[in-house]
PDB file of N, CA, C and O in Angstrom:
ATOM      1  N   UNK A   1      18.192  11.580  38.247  1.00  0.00           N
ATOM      2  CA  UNK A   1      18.112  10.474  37.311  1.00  0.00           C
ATOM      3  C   UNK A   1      17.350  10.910  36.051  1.00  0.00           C
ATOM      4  O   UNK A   1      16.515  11.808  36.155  1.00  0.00           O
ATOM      5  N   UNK A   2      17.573  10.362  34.941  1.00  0.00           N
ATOM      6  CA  UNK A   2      17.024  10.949  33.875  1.00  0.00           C
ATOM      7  C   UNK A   2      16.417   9.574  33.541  1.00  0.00           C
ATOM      8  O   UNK A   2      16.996   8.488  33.518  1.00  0.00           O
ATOM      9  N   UNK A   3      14.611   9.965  33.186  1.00  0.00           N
ATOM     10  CA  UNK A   3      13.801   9.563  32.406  1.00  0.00           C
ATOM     11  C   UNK A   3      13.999   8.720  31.031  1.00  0.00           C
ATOM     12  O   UNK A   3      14.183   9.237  29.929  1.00  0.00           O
ATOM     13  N   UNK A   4      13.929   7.352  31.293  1.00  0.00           N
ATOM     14  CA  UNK A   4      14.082   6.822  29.620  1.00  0.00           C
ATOM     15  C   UNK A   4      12.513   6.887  29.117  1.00  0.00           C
ATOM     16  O   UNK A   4      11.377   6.594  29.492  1.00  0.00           O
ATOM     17  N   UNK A   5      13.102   7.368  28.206  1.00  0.00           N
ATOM     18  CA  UNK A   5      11.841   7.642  26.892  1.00  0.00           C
ATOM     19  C   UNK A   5      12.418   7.619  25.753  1.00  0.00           C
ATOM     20  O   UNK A   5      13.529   8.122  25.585  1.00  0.00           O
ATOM     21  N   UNK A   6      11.832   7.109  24.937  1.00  0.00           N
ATOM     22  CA  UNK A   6      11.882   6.944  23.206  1.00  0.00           C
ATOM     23  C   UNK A   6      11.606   8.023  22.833  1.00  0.00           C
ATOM     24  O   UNK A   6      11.144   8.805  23.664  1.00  0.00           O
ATOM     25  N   UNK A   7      11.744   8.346  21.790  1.00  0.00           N
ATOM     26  CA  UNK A   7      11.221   9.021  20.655  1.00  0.00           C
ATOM     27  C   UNK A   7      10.831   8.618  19.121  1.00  0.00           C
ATOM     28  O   UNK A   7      10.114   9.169  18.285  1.00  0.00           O
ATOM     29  N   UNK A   8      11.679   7.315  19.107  1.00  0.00           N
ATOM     30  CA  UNK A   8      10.773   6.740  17.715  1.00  0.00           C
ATOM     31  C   UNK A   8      11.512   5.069  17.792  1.00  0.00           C
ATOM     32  O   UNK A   8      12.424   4.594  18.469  1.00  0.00           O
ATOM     33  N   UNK A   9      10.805   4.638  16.973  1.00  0.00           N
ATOM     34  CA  UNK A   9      11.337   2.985  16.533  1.00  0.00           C
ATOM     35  C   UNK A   9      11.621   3.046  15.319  1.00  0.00           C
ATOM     36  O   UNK A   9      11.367   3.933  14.504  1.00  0.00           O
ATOM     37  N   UNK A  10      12.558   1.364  15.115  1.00  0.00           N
ATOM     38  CA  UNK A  10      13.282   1.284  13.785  1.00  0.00           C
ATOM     39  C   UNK A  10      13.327  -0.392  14.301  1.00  0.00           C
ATOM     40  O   UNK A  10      13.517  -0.852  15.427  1.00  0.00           O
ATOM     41  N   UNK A  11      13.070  -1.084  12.981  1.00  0.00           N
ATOM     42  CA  UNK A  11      13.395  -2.519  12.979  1.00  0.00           C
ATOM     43  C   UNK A  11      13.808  -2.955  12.101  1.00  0.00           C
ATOM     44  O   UNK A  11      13.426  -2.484  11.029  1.00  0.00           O
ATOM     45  N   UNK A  12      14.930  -4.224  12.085  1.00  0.00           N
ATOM     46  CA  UNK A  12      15.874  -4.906  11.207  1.00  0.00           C
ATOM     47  C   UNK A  12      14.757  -6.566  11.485  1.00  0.00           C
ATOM     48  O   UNK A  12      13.745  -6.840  12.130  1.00  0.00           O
ATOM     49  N   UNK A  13      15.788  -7.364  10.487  1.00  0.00           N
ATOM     50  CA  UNK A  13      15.206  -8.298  10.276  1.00  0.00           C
ATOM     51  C   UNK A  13      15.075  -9.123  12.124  1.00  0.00           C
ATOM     52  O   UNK A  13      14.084  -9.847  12.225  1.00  0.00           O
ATOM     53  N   UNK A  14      15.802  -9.045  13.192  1.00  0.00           N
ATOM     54  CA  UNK A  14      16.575  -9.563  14.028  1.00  0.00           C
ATOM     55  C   UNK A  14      15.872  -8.428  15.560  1.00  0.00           C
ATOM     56  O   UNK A  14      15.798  -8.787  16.735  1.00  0.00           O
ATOM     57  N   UNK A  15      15.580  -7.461  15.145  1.00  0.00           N
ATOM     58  CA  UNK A  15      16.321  -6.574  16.055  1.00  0.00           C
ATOM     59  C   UNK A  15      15.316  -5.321  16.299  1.00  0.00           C
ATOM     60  O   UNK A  15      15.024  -4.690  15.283  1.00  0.00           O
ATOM     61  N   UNK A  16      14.763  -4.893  17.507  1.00  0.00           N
ATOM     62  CA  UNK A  16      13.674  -3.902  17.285  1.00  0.00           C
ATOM     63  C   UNK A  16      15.187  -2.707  17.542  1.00  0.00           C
ATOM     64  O   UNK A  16      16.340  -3.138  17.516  1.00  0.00           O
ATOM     65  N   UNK A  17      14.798  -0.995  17.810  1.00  0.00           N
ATOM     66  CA  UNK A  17      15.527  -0.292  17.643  1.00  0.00           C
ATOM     67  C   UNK A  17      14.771   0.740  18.613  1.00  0.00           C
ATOM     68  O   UNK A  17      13.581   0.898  18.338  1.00  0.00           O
ATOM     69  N   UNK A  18      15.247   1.437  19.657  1.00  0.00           N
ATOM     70  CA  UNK A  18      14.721   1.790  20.389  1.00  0.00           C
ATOM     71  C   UNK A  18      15.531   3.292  20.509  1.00  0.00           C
ATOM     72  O   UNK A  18      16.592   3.327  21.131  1.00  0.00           O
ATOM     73  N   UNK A  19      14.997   4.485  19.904  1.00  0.00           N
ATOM     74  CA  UNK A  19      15.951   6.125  20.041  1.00  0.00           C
ATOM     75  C   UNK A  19      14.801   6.486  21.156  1.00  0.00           C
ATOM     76  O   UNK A  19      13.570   6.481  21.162  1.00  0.00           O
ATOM     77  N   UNK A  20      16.151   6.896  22.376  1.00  0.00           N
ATOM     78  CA  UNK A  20      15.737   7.658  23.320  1.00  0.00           C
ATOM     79  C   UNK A  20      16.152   9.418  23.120  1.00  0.00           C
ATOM     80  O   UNK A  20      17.003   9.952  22.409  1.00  0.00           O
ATOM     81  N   UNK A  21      15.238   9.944  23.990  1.00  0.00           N
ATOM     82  CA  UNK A  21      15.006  11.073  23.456  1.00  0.00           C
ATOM     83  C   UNK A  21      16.387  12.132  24.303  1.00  0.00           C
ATOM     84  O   UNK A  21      16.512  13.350  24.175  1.00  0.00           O
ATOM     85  N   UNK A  22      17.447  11.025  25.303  1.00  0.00           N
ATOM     86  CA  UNK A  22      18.809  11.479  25.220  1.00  0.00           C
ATOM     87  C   UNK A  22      19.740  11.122  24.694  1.00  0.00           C
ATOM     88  O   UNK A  22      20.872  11.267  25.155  1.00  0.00           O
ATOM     89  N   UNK A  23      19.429  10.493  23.442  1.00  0.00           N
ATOM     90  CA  UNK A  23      20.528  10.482  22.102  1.00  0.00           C
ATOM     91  C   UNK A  23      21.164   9.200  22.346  1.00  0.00           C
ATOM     92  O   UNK A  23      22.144   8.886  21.671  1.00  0.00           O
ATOM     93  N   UNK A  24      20.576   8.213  23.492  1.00  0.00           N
ATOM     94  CA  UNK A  24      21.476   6.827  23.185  1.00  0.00           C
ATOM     95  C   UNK A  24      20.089   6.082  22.290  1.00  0.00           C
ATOM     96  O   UNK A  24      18.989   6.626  22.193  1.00  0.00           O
ATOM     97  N   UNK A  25      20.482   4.607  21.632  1.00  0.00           N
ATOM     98  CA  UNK A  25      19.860   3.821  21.009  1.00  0.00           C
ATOM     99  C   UNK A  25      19.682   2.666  21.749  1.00  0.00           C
ATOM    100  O   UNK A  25      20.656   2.233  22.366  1.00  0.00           O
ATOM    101  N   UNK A  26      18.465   1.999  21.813  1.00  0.00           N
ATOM    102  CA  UNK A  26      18.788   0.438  22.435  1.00  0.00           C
ATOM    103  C   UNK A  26      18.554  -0.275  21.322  1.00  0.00           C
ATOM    104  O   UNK A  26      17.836   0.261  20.478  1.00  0.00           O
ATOM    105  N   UNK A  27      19.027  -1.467  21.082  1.00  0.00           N
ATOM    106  CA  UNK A  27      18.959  -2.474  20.014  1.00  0.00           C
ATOM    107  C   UNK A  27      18.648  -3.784  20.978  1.00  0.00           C
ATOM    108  O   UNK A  27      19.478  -4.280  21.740  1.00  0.00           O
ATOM    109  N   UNK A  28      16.966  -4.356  20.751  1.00  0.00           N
ATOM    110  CA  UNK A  28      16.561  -5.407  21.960  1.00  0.00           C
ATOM    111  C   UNK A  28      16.051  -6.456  20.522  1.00  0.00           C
ATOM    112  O   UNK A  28      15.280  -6.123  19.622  1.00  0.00           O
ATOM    113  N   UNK A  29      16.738  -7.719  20.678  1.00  0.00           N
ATOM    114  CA  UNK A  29      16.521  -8.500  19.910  1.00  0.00           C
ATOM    115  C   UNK A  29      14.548  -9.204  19.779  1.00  0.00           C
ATOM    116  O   UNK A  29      13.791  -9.663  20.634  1.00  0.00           O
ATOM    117  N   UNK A  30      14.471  -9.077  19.036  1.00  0.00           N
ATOM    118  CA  UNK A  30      12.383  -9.484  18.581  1.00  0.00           C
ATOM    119  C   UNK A  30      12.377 -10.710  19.285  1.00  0.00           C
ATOM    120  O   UNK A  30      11.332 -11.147  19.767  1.00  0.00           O
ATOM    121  N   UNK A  31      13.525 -11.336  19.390  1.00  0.00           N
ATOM    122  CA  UNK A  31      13.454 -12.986  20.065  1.00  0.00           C
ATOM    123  C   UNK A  31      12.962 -12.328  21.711  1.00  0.00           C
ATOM    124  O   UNK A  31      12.349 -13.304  22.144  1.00  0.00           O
ATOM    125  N   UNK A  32      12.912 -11.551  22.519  1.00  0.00           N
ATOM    126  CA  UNK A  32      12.694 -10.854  23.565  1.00  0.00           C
ATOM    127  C   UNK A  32      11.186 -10.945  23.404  1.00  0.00           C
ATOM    128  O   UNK A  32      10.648 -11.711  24.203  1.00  0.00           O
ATOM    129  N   UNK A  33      10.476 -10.395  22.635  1.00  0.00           N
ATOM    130  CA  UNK A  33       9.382 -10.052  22.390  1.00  0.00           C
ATOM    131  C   UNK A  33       8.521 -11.180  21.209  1.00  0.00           C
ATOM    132  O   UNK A  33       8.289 -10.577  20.161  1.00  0.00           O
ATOM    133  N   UNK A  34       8.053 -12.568  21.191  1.00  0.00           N
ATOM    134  CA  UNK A  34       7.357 -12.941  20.723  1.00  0.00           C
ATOM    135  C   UNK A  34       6.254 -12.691  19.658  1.00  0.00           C
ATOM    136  O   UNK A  34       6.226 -13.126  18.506  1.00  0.00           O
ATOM    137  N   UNK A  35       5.410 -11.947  20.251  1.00  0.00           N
ATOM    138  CA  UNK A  35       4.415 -11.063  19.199  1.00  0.00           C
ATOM    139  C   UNK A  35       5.177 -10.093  18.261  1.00  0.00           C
ATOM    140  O   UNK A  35       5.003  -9.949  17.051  1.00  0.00           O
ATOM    141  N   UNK A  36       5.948  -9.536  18.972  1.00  0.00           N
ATOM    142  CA  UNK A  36       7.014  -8.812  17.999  1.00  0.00           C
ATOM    143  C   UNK A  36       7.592  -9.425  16.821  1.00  0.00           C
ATOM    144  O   UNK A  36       7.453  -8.865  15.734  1.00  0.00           O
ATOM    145  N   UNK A  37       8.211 -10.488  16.918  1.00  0.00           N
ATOM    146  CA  UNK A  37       9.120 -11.352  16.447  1.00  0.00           C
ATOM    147  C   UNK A  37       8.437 -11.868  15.302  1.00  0.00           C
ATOM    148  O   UNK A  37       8.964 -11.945  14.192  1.00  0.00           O
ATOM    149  N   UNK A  38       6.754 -12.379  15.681  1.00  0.00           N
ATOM    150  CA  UNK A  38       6.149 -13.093  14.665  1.00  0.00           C
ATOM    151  C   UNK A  38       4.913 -12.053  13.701  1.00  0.00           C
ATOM    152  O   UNK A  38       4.077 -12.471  12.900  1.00  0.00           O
ATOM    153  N   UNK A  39       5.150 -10.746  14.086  1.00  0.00           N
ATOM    154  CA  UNK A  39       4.575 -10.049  13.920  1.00  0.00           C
ATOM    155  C   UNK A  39       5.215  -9.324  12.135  1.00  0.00           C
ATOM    156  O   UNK A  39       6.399  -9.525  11.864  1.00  0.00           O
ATOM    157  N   UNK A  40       4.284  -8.511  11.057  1.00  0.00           N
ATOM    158  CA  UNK A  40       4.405  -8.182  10.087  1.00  0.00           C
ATOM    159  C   UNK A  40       5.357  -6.921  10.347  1.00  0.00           C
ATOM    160  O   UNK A  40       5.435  -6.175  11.324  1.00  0.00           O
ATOM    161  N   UNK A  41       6.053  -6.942   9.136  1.00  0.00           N
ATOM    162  CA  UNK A  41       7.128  -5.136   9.346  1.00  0.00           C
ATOM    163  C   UNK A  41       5.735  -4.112   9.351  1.00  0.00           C
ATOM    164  O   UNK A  41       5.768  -3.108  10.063  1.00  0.00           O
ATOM    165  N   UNK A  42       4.559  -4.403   8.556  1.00  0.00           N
ATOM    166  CA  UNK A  42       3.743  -3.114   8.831  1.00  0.00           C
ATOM    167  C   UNK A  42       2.890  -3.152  10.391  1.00  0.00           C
ATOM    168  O   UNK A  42       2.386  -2.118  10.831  1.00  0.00           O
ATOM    169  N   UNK A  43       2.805  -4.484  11.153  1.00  0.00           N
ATOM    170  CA  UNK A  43       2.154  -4.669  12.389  1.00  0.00           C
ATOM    171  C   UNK A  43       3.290  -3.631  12.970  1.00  0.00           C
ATOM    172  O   UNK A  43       3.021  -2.481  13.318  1.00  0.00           O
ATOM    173  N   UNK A  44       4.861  -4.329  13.032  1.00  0.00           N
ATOM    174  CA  UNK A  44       5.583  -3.570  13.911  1.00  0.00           C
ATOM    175  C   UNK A  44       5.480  -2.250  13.541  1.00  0.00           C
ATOM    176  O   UNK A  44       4.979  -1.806  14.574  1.00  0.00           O
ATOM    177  N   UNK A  45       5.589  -1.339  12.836  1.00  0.00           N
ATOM    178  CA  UNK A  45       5.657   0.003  12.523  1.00  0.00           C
ATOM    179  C   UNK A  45       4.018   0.703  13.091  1.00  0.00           C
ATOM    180  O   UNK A  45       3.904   1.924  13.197  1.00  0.00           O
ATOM    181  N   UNK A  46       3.035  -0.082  13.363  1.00  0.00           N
ATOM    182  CA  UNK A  46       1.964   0.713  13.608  1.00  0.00           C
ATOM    183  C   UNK A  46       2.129   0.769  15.455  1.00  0.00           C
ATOM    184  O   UNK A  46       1.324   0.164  16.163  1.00  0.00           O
ATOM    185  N   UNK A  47       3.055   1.420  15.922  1.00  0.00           N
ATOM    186  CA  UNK A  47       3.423   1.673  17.322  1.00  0.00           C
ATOM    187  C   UNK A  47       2.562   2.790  18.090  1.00  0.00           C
ATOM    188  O   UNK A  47       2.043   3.629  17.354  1.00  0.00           O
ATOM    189  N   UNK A  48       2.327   2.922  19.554  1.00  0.00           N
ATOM    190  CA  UNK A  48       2.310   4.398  19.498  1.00  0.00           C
ATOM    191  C   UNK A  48       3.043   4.381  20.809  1.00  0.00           C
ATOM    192  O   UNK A  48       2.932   3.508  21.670  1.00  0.00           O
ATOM    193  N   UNK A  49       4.154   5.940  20.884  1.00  0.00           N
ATOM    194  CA  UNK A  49       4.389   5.976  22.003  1.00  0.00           C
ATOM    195  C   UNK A  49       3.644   6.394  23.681  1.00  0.00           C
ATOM    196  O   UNK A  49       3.122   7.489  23.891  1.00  0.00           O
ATOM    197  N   UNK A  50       3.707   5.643  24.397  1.00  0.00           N
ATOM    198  CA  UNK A  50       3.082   5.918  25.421  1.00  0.00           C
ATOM    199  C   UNK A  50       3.729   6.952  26.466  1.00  0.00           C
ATOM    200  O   UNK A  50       4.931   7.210  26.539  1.00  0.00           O
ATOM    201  N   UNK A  51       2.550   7.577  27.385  1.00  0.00           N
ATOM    202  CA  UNK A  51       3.396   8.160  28.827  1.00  0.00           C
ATOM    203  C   UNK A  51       4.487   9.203  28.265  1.00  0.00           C
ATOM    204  O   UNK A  51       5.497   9.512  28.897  1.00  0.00           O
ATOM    205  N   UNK A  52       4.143   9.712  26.973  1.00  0.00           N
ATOM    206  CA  UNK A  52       5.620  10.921  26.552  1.00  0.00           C
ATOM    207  C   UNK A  52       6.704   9.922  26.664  1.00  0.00           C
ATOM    208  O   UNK A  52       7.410   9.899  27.672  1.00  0.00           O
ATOM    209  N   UNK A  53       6.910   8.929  25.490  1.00  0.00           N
ATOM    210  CA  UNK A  53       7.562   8.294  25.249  1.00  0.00           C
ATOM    211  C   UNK A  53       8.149   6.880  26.145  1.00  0.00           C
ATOM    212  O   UNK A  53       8.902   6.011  25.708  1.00  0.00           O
ATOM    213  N   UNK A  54       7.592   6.963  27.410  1.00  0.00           N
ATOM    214  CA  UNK A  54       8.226   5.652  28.368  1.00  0.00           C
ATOM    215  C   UNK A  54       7.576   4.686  28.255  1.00  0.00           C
ATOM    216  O   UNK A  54       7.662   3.755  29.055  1.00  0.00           O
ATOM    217  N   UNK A  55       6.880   4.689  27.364  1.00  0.00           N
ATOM    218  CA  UNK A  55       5.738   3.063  27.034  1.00  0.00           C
ATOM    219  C   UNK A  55       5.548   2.980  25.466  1.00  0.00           C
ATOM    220  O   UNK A  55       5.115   3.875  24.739  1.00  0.00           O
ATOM    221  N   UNK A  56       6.011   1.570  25.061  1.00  0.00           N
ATOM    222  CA  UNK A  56       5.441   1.323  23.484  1.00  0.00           C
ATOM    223  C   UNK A  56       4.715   0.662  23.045  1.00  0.00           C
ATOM    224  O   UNK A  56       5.114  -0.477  23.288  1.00  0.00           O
ATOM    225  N   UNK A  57       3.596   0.612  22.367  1.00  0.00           N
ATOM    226  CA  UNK A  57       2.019   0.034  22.825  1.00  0.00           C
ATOM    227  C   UNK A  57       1.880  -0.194  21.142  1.00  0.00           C
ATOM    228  O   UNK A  57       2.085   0.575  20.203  1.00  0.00           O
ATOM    229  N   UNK A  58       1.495  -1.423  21.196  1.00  0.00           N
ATOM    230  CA  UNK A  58       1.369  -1.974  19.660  1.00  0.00           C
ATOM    231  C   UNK A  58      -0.787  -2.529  20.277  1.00  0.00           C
ATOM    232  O   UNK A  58      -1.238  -3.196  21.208  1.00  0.00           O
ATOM    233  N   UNK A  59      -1.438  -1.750  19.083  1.00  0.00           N
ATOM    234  CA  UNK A  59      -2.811  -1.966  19.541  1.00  0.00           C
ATOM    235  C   UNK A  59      -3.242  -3.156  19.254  1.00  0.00           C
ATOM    236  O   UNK A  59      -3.980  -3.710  20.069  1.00  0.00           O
ATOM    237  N   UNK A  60      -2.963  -3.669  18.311  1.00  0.00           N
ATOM    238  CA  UNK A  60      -3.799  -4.455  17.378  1.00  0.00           C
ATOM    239  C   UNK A  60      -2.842  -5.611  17.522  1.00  0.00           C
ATOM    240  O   UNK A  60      -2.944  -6.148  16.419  1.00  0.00           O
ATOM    241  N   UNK A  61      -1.847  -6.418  18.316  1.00  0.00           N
ATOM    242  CA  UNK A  61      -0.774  -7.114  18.671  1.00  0.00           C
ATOM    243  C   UNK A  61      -0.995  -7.122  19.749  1.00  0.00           C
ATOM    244  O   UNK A  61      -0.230  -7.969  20.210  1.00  0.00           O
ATOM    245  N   UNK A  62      -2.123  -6.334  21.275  1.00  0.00           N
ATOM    246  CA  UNK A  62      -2.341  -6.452  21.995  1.00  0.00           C
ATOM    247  C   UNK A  62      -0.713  -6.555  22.680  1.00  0.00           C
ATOM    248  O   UNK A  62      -0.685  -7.594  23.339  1.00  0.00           O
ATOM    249  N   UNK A  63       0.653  -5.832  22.749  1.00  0.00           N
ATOM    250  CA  UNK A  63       1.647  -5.213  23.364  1.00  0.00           C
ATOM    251  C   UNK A  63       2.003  -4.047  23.570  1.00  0.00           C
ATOM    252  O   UNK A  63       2.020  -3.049  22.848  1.00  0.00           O
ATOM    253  N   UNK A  64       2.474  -4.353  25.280  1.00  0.00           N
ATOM    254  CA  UNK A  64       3.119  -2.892  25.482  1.00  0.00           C
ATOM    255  C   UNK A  64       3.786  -2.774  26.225  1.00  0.00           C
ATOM    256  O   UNK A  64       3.433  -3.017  27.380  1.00  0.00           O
ATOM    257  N   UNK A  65       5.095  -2.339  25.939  1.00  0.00           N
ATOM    258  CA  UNK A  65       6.816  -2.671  27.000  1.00  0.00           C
ATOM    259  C   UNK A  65       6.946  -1.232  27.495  1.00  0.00           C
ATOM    260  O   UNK A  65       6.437  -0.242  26.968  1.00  0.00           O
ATOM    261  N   UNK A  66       7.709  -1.272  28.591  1.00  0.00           N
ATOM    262  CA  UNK A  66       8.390  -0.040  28.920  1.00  0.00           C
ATOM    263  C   UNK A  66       9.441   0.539  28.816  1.00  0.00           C
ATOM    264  O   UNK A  66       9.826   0.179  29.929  1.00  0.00           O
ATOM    265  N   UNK A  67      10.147   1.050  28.503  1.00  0.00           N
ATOM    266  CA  UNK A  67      11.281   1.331  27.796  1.00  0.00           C
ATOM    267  C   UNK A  67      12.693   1.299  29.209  1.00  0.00           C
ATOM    268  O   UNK A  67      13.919   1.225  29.117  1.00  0.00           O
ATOM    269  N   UNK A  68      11.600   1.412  30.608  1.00  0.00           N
ATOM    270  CA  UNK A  68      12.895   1.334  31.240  1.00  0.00           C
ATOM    271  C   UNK A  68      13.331   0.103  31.881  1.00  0.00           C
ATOM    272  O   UNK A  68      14.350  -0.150  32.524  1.00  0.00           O
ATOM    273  N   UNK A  69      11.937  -0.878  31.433  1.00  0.00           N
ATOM    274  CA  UNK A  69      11.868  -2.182  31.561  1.00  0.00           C
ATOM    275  C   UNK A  69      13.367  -2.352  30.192  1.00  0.00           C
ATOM    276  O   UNK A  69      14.437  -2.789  30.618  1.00  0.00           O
ATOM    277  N   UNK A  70      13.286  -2.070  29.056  1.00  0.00           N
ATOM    278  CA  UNK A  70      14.123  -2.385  28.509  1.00  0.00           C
ATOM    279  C   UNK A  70      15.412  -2.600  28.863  1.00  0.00           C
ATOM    280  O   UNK A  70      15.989  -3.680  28.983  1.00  0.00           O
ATOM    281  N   UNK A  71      15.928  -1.227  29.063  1.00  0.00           N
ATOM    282  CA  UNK A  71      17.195  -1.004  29.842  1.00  0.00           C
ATOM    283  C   UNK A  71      17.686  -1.440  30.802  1.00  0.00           C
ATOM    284  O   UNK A  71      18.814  -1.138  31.193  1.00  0.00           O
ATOM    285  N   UNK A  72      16.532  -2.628  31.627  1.00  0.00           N
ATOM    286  CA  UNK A  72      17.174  -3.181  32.578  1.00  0.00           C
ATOM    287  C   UNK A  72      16.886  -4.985  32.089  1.00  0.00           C
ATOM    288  O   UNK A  72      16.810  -5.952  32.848  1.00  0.00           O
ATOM    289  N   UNK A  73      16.766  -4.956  30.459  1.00  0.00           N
ATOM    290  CA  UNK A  73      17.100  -6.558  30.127  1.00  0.00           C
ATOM    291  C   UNK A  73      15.946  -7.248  29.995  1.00  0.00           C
ATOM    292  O   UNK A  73      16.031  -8.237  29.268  1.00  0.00           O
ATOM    293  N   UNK A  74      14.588  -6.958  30.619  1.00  0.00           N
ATOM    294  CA  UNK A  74      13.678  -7.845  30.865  1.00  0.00           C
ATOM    295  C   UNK A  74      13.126  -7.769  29.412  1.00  0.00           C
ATOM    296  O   UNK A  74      13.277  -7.043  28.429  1.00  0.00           O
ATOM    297  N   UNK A  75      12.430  -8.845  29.749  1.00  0.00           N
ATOM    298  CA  UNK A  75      11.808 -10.105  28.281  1.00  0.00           C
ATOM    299  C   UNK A  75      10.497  -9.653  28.651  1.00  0.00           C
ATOM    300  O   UNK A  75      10.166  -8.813  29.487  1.00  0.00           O
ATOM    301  N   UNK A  76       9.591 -10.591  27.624  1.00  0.00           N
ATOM    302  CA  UNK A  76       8.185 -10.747  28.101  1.00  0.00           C
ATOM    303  C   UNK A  76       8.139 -11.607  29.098  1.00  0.00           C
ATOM    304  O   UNK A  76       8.658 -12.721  29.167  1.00  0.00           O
ATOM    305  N   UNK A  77       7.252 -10.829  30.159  1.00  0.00           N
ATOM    306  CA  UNK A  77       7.109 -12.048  30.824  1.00  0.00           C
ATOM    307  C   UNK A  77       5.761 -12.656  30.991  1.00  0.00           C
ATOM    308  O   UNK A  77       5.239 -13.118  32.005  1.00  0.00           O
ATOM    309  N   UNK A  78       5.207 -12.532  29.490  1.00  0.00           N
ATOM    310  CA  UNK A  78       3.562 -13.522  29.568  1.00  0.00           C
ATOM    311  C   UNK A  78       4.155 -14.385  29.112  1.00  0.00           C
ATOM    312  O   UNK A  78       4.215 -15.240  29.996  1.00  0.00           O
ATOM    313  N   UNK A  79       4.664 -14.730  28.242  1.00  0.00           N
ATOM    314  CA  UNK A  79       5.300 -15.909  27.459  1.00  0.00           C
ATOM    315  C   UNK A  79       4.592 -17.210  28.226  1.00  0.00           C
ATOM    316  O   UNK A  79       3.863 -18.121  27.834  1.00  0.00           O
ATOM    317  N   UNK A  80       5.289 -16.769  29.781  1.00  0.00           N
ATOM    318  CA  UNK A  80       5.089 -18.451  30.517  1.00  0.00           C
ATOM    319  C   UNK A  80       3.566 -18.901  30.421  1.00  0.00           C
ATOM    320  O   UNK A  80       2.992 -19.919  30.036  1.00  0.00           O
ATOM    321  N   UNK A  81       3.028 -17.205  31.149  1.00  0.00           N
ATOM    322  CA  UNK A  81       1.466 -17.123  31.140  1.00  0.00           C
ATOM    323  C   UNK A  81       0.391 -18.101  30.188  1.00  0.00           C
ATOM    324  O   UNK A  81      -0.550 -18.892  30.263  1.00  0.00           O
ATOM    325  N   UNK A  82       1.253 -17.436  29.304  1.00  0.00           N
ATOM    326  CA  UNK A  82       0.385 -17.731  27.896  1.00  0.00           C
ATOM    327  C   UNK A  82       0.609 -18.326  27.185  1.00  0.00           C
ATOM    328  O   UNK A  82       0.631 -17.875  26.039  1.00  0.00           O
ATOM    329  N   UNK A  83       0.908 -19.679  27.427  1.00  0.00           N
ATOM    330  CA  UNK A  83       1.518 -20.434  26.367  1.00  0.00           C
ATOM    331  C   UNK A  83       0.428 -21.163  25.910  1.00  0.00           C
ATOM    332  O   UNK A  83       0.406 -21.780  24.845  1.00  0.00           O
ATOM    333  N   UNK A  84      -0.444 -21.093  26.688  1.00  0.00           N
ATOM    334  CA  UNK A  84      -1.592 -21.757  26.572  1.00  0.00           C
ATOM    335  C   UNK A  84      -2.778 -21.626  24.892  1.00  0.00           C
ATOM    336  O   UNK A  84      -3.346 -22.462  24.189  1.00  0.00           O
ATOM    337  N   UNK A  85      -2.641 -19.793  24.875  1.00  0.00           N
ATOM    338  CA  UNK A  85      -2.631 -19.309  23.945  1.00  0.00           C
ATOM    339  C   UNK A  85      -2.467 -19.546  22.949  1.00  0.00           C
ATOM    340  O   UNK A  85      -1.402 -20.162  22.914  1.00  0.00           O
ATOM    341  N   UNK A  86      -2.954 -19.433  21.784  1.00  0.00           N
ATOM    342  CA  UNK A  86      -2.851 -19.611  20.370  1.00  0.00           C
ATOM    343  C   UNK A  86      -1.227 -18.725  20.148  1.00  0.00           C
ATOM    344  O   UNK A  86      -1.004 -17.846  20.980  1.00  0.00           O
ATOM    345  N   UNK A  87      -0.178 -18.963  19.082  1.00  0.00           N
ATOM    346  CA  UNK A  87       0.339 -17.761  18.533  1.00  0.00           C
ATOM    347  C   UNK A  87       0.101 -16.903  17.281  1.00  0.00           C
ATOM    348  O   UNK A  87       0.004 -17.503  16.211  1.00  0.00           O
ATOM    349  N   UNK A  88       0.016 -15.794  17.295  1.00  0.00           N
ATOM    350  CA  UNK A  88      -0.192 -14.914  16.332  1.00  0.00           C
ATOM    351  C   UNK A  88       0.556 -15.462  15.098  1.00  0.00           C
ATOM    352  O   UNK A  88       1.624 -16.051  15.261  1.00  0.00           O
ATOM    353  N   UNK A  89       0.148 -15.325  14.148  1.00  0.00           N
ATOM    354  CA  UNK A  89       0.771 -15.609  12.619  1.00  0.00           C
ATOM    355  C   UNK A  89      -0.071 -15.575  11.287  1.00  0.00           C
ATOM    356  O   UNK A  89       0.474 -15.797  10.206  1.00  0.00           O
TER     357      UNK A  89
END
């Protein structure tokens, strides 16, 4: 089985952008990701990859997905957690 890992990000108005480091792309909509979604184009771009690419860890947004969590569809799942929570903006 081969390892999903990233190698870099890219975001549209809609749409985070996910290059794995075996040449496919995932395209996971920001509506998936909340903090993402409401988050600045320079918040999203300050990423770092985790684990040699299988984790993407936003510091200061307090997120961090797994990339093979991606590939198999899943959302956030604090959302429910935390609704309680203030939202970022």
């Amino acid at each position: 089985m081969i390892e999903a890992r990233a190698n870099k990000l890219s975001f549209d108005q809609d749409n985070m952008w996910v290059y794995l480091v075996d040449g496919r792309t995932l395209g996971v909509p920001l509506s998936f990701f909340p903090r993402l979604h409401q988050a600045s184009p320079a918040q999203r771009a300050a990423y770092i990859l985790s684990g040699n690419g299988q984790g993407l860890h936003w510091e200061a947004l307090d997120e961090d997905i797994s990339v093979e969590h991606l590939l198999r569809g899943h959302r956030d799942s604090t959302v429910r957690r935390s609704a309680s929570k203030p939202e970022l903006g």
